[in-house]
N, C-alpha and C positions, 0 to 999 in steps of 0.2 A: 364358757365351755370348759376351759382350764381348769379354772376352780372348781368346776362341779365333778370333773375326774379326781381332782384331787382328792376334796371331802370325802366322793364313793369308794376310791380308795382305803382311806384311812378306816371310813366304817366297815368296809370292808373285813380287813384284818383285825380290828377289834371284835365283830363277830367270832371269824374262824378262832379268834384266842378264847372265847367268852364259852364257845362251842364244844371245841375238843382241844384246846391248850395250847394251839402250834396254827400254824395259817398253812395252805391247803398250797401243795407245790405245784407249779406251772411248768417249769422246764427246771430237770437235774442234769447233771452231768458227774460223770461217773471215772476215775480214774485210777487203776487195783483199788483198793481199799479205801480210797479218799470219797468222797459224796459229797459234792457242793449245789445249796441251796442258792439257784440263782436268781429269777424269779417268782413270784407267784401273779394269778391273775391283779391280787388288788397292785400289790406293788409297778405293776403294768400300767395300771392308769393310773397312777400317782408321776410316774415318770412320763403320762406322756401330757399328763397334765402341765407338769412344769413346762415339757417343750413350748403345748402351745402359747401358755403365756408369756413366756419369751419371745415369741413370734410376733404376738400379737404388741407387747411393746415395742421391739424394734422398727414394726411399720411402720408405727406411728408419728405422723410429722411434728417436726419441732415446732412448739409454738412458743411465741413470743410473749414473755411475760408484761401484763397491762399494772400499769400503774394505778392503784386504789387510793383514792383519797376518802382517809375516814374522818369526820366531823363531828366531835360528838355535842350534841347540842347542849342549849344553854345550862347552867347547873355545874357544869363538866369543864365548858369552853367560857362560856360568858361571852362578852362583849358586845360588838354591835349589829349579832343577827338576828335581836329580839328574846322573845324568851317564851315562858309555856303559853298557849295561845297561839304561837304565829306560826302562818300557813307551812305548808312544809317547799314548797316552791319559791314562794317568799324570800324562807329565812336561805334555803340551799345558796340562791341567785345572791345573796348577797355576802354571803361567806366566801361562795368560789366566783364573785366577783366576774358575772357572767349574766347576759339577761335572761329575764323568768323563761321567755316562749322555749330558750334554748334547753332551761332544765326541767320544764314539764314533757322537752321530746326526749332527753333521758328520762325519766321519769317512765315514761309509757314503754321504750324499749325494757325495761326494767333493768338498769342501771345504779337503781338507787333503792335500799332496804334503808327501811325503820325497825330496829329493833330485832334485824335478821329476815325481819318481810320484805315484800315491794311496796313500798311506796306507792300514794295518792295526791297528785297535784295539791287539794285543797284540806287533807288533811290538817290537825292541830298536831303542833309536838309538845310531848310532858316534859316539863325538866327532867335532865337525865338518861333523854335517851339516846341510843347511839343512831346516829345515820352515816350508810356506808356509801361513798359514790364512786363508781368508775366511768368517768367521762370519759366518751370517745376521742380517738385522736381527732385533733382540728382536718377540716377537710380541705384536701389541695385544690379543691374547686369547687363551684356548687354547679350539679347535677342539673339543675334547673336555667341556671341562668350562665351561657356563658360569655366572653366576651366579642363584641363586636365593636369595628371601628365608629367614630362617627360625631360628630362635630357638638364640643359640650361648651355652653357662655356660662361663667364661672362669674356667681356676683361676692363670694367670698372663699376663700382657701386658707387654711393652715393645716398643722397636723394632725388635728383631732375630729375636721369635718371642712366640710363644703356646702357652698349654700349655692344651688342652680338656677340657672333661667331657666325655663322648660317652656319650650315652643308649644302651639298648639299642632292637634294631631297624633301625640304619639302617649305612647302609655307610661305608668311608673317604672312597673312591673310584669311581670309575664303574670297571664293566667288563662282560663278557659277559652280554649279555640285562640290563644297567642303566644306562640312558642317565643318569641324574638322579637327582634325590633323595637323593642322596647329603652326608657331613657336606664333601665338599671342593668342592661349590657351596654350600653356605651360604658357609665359606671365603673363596671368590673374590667371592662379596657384599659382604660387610663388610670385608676385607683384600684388595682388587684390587690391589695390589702384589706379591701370590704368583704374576699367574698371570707363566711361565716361569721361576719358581725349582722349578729339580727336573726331572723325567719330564714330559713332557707325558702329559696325565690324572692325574696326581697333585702338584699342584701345591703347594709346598712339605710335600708329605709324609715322612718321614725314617723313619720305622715305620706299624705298622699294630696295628687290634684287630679280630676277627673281628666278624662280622655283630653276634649278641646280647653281645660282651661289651661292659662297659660300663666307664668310666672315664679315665682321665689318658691324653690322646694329645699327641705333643710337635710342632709344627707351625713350619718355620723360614718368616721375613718376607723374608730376604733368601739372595742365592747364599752369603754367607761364613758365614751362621747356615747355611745348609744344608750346606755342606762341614763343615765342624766338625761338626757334629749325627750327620751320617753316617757320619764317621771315629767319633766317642764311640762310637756302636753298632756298629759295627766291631768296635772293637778292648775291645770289653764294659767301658768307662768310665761307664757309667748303668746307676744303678742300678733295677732294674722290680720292685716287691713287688707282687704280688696277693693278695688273697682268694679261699677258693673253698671250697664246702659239697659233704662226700662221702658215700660212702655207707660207713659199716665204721669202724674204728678203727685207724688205722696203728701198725705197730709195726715198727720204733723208731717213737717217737714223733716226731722227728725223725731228717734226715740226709739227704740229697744220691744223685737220682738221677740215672744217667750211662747215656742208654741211646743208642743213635743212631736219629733218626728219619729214614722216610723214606716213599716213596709204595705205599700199597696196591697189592699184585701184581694183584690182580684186580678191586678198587670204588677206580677210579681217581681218585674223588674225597673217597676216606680215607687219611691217615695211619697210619704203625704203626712199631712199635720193627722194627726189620732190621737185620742185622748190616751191608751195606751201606750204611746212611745215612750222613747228615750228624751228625757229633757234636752232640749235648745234653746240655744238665746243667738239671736245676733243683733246688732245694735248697728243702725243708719245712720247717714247725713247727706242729704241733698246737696249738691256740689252747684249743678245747674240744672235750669230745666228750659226744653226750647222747643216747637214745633211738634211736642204730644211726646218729648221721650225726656226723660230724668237721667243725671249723672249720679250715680249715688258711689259715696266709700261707706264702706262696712267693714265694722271689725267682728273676727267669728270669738265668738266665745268658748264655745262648743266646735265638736266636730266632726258632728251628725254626717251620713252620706246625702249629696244633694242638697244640703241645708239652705245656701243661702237663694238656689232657686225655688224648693221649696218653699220659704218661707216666704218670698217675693209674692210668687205665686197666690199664695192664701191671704196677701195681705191686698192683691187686684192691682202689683205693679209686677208683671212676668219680665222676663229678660227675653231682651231682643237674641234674634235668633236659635234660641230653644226649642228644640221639634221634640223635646215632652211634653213642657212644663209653658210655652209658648204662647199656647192661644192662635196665633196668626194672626194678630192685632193688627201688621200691616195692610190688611184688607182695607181697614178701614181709613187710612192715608190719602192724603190726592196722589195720582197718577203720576206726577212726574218726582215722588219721594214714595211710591213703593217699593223700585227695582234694588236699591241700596240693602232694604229691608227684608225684603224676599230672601235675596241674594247672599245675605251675612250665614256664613256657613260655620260656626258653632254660636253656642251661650255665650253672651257680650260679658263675659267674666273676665277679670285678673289679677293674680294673687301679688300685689301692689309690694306689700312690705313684710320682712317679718323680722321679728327682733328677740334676743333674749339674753340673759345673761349665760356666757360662754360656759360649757358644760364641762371641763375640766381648768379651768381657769377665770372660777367664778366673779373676782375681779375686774374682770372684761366683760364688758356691751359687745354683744353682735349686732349690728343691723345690718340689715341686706334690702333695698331696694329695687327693684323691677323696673327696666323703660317699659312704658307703656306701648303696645305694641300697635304698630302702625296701622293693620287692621280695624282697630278701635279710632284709633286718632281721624280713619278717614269717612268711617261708618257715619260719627258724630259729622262730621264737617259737608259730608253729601248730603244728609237729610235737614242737617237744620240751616246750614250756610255760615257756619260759625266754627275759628277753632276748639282745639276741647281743651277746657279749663280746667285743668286738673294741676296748673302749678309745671314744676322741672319736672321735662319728662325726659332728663337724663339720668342714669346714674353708673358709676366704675365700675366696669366688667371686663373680663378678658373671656377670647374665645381662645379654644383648645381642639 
């Protein structure tokens, strides 16, 4: 509004000059023989233009200046965030040394120009051009997840990550219809330096275990543990051995299934082998077998959802206690070894071992080990009358 009094102004009084040589008086004032031109209508909205914009700056709250980081890609900068070709998400995550999911969510706020544009997740950049980022400030918490007290067995600790036991029962992470209770606010309890490494709502998480499985979940402390941790899984450099009680006797007794998994056509919140999926592999070995149920370890290759009881499943050895993927095989039991079976209230899963080379201190081996948890040890030993032969079912943990 300011400025447009202004302008009208000024055009103003270049008319009345352009017109009749002199601009057109608004108010005189007269004093014996003196005549003062004091103002005229334009010079009126010229001055009351300025007021407002004076006005209108002073309201205005002070805002804090954001720190820009500009990057200009390879060509320009060089080095090692790739060069023309690579994603623009990509090369950004590894320049400002921050994982990808967190600069695809700059990216969509539009935080990030190519070239004076917004930016595209999976764009290419040309040598040469410039990309501008203003990451947000790090967040004092995350919205989603916060913290709650609650009892965590730690199978490995240092600075950079923790490797968990996860009981059966409880979630990773929060999500649909689970606001809490979950293992990733115990987490952000006792490790509050997680929360903003990672996804929001899943705060240094790198993988996942389904609701009841139970065992060795790998958790990074920091963004460079969690980029590392997430390339290893990537690119299948960790190793994941499970346990797991079936039903039948597989034969071979070992050997490697390659089935591809993907999502139920019609119970959309099942898995199933489809020629369309996502490629799987998980590879077996029969540990024991006794009284119509198998011990099997399995290493996942892959880390398809549901994988290894899918794959079980399709292969005609389900996993005892499974109310998807199950069957009810115990039906077909004698009487005095179905209640064990019936009764086993998740999938006889658990995530046994996982191992990998330390993600900011490549030099180091991690392995983490899982006790086998008592539920299983007594499943096997009611139905067949035999301990369960899975070797040391100790291994060093501290609880917290």
């Amino acid at each position: 509004m300011g400025l447009s009094l202004i302008l009208g102004g000024a055009v103003g009084n270049l008319l009345d000059r352009l017109a009749s040589g002199a601009v057109t008086d608004f108010l005189d004032f007269y004093v014996g023989t003196y005549h003062w031109h004091t103002f005229n209508l334009a010079d009126s909205a010229i001055t009351v233009g300025i007021g407002c914009m004076l006005l209108d700056y002073l309201r205005r709250p002070a805002r804090t200046p954001r720190r820009r980081r500009a990057a200009p890609s390879d060509g320009e900068l060089g080095g090692r965030g790739g060069g023309e070709g690579t994603r623009l998400d990509r090369w950004l995550a590894d320049r400002c040394d921050v994982p990808r999911n967190r600069v695809r969510q700059w990216i969509r706020e539009g935080l990030v120009l190519v070239g004076g544009r917004p930016g595209k997740p999976g764009q290419a950049l040309r040598a040469g051009e410039r990309v501008e980022c203003e990451p947000p400030a790090p967040p004092a918490e995350d919205p989603r997840v916060g913290p709650e007290e609650g009892p965590l067995k730690l199978l490995w600790e240092d600075a950079d990550l923790v490797v968990v036991d996860k009981p059966a029962g409880i979630a990773v992470h929060p999500g649909a219809g689970r606001a809490g209770g979950t293992l990733a606010n115990r987490l952000v309890a006792r490790f509050p330096e997680i929360v903003g490494v990672g996804g929001e709502g899943r705060p240094g998480i790198v993988h996942r275990l389904d609701l009841d499985t139970t065992g060795a979940l790998a958790v990074a402390r920091t963004d460079a543990a969690y980029r590392a941790l997430s390339k290893a899984f990537a690119r299948r450099q960790v190793e994941k051995t499970y346990l797991a009680v079936v039903y039948g006797r597989p034969d071979p007794a070992s050997g490697t299934i390659e089935a591809p998994v993907g999502r139920h056509a019609r119970k959309r919140k099942e898995m199933t082998v489809r020629a369309d999926g996502r490629p799987a592999t998980t590879r077996y070995r029969t540990l024991a077998c006794a009284e119509g149920l198998s011990l099997l370890e399995l290493d996942l290759l892959t880390g398809r959802t549901h994988q290894i009881r899918v794959h079980m499943k399709d292969a005609g050895y389900p996993l005892v206690g499974d109310p998807v993927y199950g069957e009810a095989r115990w039906k077909a039991f004698p009487k005095p070894r179905q209640a064990p079976l019936r009764s086993f209230p998740r999938p006889a899963l658990h995530a046994r071992r996982l191992a990998f080379d330390h993600p900011v201190r490549g030099d180091e081996r991690v392995e983490a080990i899982s006790p086998i948890p008592e539920d299983l040890v007594r499943l096997w030993s009611d139905v067949t009358g035999h301990p369960l032969p899975a070797g040391d079912q100790s291994s060093e943990s501290s609880s917290v």
